[in-house]
N, C-alpha and C positions, 0 to 999 in steps of 0.2 A: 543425414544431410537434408538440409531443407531443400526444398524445390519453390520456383516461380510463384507459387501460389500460396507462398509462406504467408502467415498474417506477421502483424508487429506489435506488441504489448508495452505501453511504457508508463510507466509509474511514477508519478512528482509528490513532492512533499515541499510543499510553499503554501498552506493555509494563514489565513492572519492570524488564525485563535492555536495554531500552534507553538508548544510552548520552547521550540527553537533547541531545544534538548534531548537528550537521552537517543543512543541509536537504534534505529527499529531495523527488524532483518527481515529479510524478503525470502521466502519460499514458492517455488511455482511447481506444482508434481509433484511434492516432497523433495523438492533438490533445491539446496539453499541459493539463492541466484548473488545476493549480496547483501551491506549494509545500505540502508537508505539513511542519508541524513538531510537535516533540514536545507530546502533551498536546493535540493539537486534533483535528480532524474532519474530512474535505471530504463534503458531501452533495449529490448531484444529481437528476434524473431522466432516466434512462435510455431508449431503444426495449426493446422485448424481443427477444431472439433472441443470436445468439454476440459475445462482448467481450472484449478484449485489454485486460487492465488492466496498465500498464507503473510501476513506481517504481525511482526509479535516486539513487542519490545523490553520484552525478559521479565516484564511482568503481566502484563495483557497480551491479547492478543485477538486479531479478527479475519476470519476467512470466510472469501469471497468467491464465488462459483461463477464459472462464465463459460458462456458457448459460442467459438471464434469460428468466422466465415470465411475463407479463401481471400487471401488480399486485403483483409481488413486491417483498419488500423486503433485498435483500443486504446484508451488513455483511461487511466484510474487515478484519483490521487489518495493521497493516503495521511491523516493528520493523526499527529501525538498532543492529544490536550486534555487539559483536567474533563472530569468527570461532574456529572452533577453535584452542588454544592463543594467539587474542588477547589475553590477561594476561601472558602468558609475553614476547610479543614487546614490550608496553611497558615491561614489567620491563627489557628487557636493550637495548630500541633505541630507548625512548620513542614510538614509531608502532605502530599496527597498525590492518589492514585492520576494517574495515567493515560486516559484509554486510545486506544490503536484502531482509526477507523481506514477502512477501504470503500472508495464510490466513485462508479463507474459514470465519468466524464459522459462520455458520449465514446463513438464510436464513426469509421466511414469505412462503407463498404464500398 
């Protein structure tokens, strides 16, 4: 049970340069929280102290470490976009890789 001095963690996925596809899943602790898809949100309440925030999108994946304060409220977002020289490779092979980034917005304590 959270208490009063829960923090709040919430994670968007609306970058420009993302590529508006594939679903990326969200892990926080090791406990799978949800799907993120483009253009939405997941918002929870958090304990405070250190968190393992995981988003993988079944081919990549990128895990992001944070240490939450009493009350706080973190906002991360989270983009699925090609890779470097990602245009190049669908130019010439029709696929390319992926990658699953996590970065932390800001924060209010």
């Amino acid at each position: 049970m959270l208490t009063a001095a829960a923090a709040t963690l919430t994670i968007t996925r609306n970058h420009p340069q993302d590529i508006q596809d594939r679903s990326v899943y969200v892990w926080v602790d090791g406990e799978k929280w949800d799907i993120l898809r483009f253009n939405r949100s997941l918002s929870r309440d958090i304990t405070p102290g250190p968190h393992r925030i995981k988003a993988h999108n079944t081919l990549f994946g990128h895990t992001l470490e944070i240490d939450v304060a009493p009350g706080e409220q973190v906002r991360l977002t989270c983009q699925n976009g090609l890779t470097g020289g990602g245009m190049l490779m669908v130019l010439m092979l029709g696929v390319a890789y992926l990658r699953v980034r996590l970065e932390k917005v800001n924060s209010d304590r």
